[in-house]
N, CA, C and O atoms as CSV, one atom per row, in Angstrom:
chain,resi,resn,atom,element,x,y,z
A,1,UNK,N,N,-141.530,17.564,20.512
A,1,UNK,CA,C,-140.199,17.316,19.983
A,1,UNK,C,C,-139.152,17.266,21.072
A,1,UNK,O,O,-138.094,16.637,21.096
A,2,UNK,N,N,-139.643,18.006,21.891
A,2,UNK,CA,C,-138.506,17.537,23.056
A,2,UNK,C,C,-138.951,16.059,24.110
A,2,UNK,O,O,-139.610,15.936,25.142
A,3,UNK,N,N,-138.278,15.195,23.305
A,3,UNK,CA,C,-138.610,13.896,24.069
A,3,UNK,C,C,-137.170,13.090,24.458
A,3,UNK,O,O,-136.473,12.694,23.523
A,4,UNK,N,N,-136.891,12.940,25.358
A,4,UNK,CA,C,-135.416,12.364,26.390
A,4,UNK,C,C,-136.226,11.434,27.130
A,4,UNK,O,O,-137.123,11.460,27.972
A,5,UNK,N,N,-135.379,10.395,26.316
A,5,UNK,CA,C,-134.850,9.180,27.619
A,5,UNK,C,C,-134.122,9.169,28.391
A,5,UNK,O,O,-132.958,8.830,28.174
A,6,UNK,N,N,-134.491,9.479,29.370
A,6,UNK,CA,C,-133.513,9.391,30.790
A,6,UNK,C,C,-133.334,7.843,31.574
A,6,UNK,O,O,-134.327,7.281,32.035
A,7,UNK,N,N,-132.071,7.281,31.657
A,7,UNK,CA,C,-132.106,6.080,32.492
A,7,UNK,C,C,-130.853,6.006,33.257
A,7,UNK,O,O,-129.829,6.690,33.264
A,8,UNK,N,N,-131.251,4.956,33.907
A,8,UNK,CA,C,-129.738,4.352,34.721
A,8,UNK,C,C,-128.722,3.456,33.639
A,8,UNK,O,O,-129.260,2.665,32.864
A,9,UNK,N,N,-127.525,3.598,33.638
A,9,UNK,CA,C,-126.523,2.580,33.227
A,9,UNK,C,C,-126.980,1.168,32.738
A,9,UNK,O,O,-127.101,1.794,31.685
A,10,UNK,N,N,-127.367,-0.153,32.446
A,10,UNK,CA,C,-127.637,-0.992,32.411
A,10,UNK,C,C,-126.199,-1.435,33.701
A,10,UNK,O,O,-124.998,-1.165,33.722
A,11,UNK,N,N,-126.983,-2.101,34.495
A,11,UNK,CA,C,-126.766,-2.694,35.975
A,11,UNK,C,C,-126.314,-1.640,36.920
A,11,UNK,O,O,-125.540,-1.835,37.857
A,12,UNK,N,N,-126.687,-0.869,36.701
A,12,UNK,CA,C,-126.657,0.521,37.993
A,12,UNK,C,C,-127.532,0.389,38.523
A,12,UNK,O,O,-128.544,0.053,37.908
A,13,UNK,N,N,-127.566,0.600,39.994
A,13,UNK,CA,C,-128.789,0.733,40.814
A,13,UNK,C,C,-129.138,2.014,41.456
A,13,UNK,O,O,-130.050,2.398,42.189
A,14,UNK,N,N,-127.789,2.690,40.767
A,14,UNK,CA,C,-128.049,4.201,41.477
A,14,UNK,C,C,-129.242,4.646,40.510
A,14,UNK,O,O,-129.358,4.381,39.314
A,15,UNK,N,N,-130.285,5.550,41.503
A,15,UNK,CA,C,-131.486,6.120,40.649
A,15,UNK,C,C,-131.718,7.775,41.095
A,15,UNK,O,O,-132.563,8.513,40.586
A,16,UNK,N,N,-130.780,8.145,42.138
A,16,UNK,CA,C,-131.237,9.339,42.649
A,16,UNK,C,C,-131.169,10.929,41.805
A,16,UNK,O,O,-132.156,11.651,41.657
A,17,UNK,N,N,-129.795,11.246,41.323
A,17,UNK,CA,C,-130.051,11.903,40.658
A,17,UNK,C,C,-130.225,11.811,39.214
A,17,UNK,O,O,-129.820,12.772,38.560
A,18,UNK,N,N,-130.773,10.789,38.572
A,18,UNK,CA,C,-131.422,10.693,37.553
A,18,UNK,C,C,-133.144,11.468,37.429
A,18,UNK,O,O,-133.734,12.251,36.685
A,19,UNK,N,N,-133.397,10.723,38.575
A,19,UNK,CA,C,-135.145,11.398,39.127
A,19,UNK,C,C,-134.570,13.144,39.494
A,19,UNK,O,O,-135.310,14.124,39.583
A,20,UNK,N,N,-133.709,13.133,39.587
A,20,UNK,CA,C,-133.570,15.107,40.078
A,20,UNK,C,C,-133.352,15.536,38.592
A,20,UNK,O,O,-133.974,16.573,38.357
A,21,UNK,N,N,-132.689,15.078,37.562
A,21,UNK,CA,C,-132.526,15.345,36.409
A,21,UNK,C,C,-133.722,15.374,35.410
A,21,UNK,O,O,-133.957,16.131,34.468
A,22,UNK,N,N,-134.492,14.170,35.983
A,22,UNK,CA,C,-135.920,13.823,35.030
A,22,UNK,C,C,-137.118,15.233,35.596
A,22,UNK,O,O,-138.016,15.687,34.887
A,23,UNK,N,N,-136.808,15.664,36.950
A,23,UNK,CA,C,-137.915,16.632,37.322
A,23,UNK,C,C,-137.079,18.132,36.892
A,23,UNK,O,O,-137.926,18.946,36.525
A,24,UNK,N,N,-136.148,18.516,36.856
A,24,UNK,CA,C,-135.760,19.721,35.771
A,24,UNK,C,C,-136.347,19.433,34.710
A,24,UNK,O,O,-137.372,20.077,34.487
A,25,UNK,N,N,-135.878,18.270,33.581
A,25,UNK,CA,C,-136.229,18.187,32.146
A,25,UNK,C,C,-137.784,18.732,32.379
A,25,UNK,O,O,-138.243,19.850,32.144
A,26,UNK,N,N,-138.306,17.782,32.817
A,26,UNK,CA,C,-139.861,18.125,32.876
A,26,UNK,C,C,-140.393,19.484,33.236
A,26,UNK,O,O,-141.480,19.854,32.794
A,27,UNK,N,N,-139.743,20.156,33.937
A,27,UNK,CA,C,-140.411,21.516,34.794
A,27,UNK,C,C,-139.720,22.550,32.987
A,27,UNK,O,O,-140.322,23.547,32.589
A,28,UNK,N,N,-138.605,22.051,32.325
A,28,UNK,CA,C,-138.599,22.964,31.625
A,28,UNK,C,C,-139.326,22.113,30.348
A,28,UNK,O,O,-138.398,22.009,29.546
A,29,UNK,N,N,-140.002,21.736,30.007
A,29,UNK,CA,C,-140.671,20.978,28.969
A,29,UNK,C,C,-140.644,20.291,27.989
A,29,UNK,O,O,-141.138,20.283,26.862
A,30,UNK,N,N,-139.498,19.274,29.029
A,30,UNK,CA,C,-139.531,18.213,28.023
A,30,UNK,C,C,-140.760,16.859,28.504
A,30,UNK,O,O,-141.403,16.925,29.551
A,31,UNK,N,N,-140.848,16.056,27.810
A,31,UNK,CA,C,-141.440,14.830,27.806
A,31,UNK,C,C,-140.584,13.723,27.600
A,31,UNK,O,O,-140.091,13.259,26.572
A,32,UNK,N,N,-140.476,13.250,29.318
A,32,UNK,CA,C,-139.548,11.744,29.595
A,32,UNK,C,C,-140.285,10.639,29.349
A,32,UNK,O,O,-141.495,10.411,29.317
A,33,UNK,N,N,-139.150,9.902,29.154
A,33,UNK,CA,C,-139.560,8.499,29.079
A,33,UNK,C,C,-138.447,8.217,29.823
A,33,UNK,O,O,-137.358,8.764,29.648
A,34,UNK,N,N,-138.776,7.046,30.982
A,34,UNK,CA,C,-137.408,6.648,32.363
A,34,UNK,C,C,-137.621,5.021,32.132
A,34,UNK,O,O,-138.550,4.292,31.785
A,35,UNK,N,N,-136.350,4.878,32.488
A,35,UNK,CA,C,-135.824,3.471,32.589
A,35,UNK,C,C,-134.797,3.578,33.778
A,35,UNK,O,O,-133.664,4.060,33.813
A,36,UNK,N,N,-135.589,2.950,34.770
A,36,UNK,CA,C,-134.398,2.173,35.824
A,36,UNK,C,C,-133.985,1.153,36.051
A,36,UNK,O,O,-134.694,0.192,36.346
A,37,UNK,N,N,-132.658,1.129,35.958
A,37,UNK,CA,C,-132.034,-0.421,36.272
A,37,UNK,C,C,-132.362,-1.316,35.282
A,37,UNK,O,O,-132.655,-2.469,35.600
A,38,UNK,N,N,-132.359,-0.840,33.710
A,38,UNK,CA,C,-132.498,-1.694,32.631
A,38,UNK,C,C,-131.271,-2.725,32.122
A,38,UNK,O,O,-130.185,-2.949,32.658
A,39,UNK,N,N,-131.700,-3.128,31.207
A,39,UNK,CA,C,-131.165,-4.627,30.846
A,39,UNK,C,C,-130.784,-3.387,29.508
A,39,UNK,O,O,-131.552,-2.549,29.036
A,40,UNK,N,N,-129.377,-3.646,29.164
A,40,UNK,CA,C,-129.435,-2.878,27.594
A,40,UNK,C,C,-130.444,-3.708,26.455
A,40,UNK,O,O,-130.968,-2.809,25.796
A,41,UNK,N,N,-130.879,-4.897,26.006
A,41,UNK,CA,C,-132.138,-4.876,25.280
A,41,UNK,C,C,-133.039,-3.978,26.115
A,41,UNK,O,O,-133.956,-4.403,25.413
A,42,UNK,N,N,-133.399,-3.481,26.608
A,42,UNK,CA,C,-134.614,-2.613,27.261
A,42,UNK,C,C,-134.232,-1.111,26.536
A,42,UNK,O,O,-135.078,-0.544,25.844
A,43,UNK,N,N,-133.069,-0.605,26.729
A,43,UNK,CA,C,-132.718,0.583,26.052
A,43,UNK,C,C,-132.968,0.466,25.198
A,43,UNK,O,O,-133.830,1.220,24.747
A,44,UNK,N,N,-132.380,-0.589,24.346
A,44,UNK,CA,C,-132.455,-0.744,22.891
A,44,UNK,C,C,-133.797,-0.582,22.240
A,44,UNK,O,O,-134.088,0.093,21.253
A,45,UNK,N,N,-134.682,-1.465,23.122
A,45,UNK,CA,C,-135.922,-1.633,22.593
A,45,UNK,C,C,-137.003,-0.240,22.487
A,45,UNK,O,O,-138.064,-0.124,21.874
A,46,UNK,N,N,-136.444,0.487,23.130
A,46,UNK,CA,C,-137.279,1.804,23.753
A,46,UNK,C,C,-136.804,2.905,22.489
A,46,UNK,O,O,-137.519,3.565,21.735
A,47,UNK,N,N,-135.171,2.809,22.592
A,47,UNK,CA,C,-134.450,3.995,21.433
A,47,UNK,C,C,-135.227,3.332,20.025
A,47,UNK,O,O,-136.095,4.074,19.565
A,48,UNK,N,N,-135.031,2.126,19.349
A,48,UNK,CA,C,-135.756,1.617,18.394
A,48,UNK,C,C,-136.815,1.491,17.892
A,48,UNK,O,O,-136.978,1.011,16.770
A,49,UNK,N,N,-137.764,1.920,18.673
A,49,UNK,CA,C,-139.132,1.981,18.729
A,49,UNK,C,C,-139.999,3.163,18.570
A,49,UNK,O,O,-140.966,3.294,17.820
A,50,UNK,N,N,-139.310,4.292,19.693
A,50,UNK,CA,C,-139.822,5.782,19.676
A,50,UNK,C,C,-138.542,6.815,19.258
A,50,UNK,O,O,-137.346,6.526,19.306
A,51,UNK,N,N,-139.085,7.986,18.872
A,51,UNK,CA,C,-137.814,8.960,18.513
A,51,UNK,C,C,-137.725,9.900,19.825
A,51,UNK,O,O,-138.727,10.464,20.265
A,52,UNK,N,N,-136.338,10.036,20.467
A,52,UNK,CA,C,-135.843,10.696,21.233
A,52,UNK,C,C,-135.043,11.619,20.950
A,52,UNK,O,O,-134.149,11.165,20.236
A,53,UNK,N,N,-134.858,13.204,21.253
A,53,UNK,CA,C,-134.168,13.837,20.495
A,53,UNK,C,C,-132.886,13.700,21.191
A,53,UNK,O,O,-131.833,13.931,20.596
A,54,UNK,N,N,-132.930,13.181,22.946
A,54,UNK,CA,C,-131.945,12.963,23.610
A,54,UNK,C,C,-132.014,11.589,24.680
A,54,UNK,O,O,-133.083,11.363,25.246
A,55,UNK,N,N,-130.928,10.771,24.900
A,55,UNK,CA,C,-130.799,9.768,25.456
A,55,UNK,C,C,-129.976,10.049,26.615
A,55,UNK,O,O,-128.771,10.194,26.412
A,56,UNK,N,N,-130.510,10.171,28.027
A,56,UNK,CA,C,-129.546,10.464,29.205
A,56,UNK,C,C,-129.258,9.162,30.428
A,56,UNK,O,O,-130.125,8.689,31.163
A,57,UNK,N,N,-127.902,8.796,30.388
A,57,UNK,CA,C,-127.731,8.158,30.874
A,57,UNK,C,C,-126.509,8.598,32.718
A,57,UNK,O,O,-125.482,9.205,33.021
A,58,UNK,N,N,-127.573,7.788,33.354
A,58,UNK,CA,C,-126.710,8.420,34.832
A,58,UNK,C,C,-125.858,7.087,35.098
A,58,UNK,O,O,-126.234,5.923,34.962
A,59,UNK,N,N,-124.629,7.563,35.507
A,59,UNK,CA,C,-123.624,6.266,36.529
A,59,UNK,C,C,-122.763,6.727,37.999
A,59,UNK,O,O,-122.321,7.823,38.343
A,60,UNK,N,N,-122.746,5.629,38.555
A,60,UNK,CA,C,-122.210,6.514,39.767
A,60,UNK,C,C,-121.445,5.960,39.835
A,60,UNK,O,O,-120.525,6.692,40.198
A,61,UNK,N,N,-121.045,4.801,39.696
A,61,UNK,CA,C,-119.219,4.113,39.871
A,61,UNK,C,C,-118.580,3.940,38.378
A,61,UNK,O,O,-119.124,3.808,37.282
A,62,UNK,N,N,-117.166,3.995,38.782
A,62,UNK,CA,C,-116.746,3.427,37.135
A,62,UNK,C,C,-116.280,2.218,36.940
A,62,UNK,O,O,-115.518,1.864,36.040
A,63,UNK,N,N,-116.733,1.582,37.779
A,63,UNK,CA,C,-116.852,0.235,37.242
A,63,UNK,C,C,-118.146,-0.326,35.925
A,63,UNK,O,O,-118.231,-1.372,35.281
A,64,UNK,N,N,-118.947,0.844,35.949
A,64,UNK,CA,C,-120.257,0.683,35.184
A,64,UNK,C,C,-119.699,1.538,33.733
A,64,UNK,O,O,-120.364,1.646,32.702
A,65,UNK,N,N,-118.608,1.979,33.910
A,65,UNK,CA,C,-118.190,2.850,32.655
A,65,UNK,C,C,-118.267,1.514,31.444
A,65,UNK,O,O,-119.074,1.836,30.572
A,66,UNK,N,N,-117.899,0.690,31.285
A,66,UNK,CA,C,-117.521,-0.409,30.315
A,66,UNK,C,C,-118.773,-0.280,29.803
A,66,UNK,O,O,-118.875,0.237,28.690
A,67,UNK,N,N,-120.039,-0.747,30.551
A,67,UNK,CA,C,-121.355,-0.987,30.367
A,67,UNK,C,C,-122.466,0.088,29.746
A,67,UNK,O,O,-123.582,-0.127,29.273
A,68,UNK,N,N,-121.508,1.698,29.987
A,68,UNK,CA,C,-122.225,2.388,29.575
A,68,UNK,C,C,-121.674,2.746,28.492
A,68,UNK,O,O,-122.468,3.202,27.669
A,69,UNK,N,N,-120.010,2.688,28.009
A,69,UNK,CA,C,-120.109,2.876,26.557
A,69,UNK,C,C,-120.515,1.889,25.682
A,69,UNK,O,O,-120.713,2.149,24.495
A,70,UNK,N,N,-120.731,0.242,26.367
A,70,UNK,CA,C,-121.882,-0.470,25.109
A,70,UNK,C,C,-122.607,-0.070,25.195
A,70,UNK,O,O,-122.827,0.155,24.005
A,71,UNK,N,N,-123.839,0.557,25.972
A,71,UNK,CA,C,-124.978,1.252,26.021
A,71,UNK,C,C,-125.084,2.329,25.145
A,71,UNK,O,O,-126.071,2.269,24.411
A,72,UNK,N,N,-124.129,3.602,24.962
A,72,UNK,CA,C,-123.986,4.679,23.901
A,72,UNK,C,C,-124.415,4.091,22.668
A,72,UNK,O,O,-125.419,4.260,21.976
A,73,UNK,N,N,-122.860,2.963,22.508
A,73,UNK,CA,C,-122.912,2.407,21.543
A,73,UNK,C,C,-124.304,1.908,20.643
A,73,UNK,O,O,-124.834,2.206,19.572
A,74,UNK,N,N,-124.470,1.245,21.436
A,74,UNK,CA,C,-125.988,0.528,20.845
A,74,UNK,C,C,-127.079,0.969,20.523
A,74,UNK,O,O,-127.898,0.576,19.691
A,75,UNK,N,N,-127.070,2.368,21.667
A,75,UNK,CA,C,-128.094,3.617,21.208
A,75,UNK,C,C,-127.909,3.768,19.887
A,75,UNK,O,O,-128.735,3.358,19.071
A,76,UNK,N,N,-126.701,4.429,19.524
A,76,UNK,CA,C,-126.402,5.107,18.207
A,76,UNK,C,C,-126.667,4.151,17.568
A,76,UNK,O,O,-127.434,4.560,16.697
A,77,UNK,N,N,-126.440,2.577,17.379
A,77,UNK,CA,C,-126.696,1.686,16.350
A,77,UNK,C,C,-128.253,1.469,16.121
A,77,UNK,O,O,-128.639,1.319,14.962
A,78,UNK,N,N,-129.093,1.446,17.082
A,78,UNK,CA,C,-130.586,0.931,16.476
A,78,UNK,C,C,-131.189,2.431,16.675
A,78,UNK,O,O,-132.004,2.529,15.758
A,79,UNK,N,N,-131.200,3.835,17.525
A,79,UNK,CA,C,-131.775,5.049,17.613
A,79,UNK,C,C,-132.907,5.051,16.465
A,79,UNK,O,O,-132.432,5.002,15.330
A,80,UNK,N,N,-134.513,5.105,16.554
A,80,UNK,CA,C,-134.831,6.263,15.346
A,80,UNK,C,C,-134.274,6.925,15.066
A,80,UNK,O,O,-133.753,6.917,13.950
A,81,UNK,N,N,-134.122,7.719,15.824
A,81,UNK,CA,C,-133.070,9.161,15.614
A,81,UNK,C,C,-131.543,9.134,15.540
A,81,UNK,O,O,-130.869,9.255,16.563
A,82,UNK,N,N,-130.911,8.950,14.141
A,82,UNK,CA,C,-129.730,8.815,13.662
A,82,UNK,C,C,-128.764,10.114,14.258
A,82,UNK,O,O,-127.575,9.890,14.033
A,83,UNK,N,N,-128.994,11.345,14.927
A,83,UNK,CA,C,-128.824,12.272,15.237
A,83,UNK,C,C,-129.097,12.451,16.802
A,83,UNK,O,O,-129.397,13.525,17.324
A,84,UNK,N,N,-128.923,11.041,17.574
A,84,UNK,CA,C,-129.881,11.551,19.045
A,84,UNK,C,C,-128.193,12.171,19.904
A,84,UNK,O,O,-127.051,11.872,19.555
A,85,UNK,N,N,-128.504,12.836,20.753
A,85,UNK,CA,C,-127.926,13.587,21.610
A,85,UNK,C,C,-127.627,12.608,22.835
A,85,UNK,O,O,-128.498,12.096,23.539
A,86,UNK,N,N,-126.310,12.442,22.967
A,86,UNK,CA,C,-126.290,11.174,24.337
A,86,UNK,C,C,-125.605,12.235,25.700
A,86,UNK,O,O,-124.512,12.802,25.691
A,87,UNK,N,N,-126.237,12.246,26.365
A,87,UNK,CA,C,-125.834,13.128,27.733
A,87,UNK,C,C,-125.206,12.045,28.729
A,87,UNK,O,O,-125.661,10.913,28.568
A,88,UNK,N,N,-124.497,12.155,29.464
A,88,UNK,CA,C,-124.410,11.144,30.883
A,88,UNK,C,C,-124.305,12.290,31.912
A,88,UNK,O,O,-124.258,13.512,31.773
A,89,UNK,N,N,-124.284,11.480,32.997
A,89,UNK,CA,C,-124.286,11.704,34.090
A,89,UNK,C,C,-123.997,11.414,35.656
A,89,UNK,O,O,-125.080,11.051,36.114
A,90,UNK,N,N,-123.193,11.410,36.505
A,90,UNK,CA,C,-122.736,10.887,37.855
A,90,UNK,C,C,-121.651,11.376,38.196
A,90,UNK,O,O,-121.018,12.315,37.713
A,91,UNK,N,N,-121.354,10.436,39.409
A,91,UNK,CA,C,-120.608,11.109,40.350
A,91,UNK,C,C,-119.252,10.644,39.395
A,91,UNK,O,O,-118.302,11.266,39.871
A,92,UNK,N,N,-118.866,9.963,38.461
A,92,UNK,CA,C,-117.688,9.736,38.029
A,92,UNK,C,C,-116.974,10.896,36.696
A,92,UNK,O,O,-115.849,11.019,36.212
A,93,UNK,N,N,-118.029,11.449,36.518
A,93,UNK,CA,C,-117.569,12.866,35.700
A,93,UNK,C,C,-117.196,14.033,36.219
A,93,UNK,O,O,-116.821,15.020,35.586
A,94,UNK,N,N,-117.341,13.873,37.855
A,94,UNK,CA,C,-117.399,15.149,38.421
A,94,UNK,C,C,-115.664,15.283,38.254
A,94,UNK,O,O,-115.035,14.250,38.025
A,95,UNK,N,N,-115.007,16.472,38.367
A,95,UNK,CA,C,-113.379,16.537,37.975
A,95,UNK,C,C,-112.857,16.007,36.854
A,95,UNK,O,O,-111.630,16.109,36.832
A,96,UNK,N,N,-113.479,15.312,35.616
A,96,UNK,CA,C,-113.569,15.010,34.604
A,96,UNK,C,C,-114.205,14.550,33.170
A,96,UNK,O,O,-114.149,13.580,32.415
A,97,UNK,N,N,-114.920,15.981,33.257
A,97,UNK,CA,C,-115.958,15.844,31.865
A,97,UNK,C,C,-115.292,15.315,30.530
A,97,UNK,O,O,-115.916,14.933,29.539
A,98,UNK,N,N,-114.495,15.341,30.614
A,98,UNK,CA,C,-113.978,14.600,29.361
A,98,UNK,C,C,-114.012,12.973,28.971
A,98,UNK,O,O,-113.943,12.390,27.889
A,99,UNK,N,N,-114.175,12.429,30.594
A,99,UNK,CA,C,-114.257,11.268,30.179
A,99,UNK,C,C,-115.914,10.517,29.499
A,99,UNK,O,O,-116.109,9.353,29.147
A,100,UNK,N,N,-116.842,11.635,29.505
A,100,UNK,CA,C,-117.524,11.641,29.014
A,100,UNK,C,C,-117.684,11.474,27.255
A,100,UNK,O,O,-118.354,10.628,26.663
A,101,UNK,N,N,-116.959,12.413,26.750
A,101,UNK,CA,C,-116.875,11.645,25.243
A,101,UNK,C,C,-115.818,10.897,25.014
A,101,UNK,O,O,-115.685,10.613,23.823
A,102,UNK,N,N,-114.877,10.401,25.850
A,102,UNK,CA,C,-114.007,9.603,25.573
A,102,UNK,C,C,-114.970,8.013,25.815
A,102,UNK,O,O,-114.491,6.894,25.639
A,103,UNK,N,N,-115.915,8.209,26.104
A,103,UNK,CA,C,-116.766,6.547,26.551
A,103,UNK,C,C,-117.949,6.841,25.113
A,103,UNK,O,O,-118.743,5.922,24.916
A,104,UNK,N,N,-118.034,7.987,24.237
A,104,UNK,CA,C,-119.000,8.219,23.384
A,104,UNK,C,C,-120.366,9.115,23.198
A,104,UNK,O,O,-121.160,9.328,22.282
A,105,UNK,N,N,-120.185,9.582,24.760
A,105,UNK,CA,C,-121.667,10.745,24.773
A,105,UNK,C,C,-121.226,11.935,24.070
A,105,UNK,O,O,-120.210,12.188,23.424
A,106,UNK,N,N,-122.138,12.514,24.332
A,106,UNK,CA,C,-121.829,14.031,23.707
A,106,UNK,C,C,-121.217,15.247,24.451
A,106,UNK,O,O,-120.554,16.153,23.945
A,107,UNK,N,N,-121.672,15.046,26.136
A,107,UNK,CA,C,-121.358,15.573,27.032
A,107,UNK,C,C,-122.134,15.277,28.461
A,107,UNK,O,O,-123.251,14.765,28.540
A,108,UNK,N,N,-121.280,15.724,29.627
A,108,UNK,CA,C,-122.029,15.393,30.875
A,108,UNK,C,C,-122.328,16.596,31.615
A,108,UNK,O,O,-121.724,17.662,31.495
A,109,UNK,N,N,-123.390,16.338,32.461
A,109,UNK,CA,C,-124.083,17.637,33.030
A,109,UNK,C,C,-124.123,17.150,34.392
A,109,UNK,O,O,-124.889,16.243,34.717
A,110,UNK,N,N,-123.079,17.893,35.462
A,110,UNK,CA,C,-123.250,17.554,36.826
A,110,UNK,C,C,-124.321,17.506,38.200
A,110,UNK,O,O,-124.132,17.079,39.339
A,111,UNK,N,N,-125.685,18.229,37.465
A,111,UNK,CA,C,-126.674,18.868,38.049
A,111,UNK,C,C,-127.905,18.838,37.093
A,111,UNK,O,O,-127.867,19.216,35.922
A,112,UNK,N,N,-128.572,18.536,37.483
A,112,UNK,CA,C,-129.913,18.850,36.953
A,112,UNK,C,C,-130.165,20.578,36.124
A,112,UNK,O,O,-130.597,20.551,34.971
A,113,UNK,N,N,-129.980,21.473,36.539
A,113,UNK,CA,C,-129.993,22.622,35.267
A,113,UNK,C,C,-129.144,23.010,34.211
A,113,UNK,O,O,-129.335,23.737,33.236
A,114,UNK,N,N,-127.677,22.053,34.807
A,114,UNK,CA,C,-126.862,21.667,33.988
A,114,UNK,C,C,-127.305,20.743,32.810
A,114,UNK,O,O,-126.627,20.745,31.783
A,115,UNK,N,N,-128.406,19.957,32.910
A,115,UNK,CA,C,-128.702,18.620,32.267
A,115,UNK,C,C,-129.760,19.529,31.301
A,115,UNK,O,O,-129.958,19.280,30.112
A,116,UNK,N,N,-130.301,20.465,31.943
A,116,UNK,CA,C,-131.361,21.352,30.786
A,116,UNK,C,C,-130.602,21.828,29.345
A,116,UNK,O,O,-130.743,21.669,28.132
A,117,UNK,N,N,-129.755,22.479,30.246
A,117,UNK,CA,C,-129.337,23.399,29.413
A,117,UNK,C,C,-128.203,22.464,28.013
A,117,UNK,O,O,-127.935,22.667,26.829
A,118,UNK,N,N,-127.832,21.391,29.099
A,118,UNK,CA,C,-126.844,20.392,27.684
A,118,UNK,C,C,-128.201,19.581,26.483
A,118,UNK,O,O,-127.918,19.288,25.322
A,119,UNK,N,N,-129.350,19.391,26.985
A,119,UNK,CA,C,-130.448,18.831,26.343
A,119,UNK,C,C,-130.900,20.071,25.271
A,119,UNK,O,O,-131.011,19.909,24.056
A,120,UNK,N,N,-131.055,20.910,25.749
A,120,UNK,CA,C,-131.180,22.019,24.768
A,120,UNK,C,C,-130.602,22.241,23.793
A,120,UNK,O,O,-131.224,22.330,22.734
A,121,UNK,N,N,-129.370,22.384,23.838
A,121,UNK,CA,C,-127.840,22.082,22.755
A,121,UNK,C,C,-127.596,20.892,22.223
A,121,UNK,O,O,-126.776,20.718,21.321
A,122,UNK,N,N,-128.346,19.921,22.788
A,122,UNK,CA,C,-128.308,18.960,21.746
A,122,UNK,C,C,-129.853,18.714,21.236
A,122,UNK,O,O,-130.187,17.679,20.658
A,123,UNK,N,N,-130.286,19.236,21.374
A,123,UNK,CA,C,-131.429,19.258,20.982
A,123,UNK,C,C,-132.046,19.431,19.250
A,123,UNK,O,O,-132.879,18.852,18.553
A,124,UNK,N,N,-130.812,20.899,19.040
A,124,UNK,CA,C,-130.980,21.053,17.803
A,124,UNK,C,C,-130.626,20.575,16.634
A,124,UNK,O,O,-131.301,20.813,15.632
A,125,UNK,N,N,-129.630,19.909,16.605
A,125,UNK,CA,C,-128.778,18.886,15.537
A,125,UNK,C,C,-130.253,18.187,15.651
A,125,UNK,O,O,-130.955,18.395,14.661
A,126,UNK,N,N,-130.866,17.367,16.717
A,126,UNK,CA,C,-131.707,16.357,16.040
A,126,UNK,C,C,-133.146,17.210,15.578
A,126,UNK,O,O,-133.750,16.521,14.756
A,127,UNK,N,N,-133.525,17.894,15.732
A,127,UNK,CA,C,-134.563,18.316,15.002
A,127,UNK,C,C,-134.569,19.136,13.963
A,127,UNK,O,O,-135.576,19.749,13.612
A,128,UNK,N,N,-133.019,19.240,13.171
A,128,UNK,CA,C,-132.555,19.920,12.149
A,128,UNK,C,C,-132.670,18.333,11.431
A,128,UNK,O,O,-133.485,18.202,10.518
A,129,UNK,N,N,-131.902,17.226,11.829
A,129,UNK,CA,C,-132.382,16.078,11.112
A,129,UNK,C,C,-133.813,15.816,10.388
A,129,UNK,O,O,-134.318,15.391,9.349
A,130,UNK,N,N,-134.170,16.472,11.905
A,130,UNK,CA,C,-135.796,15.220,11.506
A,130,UNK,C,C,-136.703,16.119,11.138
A,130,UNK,O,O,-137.842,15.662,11.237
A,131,UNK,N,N,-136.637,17.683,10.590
A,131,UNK,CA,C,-137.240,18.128,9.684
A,131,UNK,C,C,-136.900,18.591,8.301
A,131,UNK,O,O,-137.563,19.277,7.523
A,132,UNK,N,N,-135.666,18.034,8.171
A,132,UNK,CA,C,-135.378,17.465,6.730
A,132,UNK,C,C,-135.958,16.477,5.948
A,132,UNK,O,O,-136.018,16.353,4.725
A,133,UNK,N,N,-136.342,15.846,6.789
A,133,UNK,CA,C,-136.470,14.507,6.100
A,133,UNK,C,C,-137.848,14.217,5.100
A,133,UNK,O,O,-137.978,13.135,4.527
């Protein structure tokens, strides 16, 4: 049940601390699924297909901000999981986590144990969903 998609922005090429984020998730036990440098149909196709309890997306300039709230966006529109948890991540949240749900995530985690511990907390809304059902 703990399954996170971790990716880059659609047209980001930054990949570094996404992979530092994907080896926390993993060391505390989750099960990734990674996408680098996707095309948003690629997100789409991945959130639509399998259930993720969380979708993490990294950016490092904000010029990629535009691109990543269609990306949120689109998550939430096709997700299995009507309830998924959207995290971001990069150097453009640092001095301003807020602009994080102002683009539509749920919240941003500056660090990799930071990124555990926000996956955890969102963790539970979706598996309160999806054992209702």
């Amino acid at each position: 049940r703990r399954r996170a998609l971790i990716t880059t922005t659609p047209g980001e090429q930054h990949s570094f601390g996404n992979s530092i984020v994907q080896k926390f998730l993993r060391a505390s036990g989750w099960c990734i699924h990674s996408c680098i440098a996707p095309k948003l149909e690629d997100v789409s196709a991945v959130v639509a297909a399998d259930w993720f309890a969380v979708d993490g997306f990294s950016v490092s300039a904000d010029i990629h901000l535009g691109s990543l709230e269609k990306a949120i966006k689109r998550v939430r529109a096709v997700s299995v999981n009507p309830t998924v948890g959207i995290m971001v991540g990069g150097a453009c949240f640092a001095g301003r986590p807020e602009l994080a749900t102002d683009i539509g995530a749920d919240g941003t985690a500056l660090n990799g144990p930071a990124a555990v511990l926000l996956a955890k907390k969102l963790l539970v809304p979706s598996l309160a969903r999806r054992e209702h059902k």
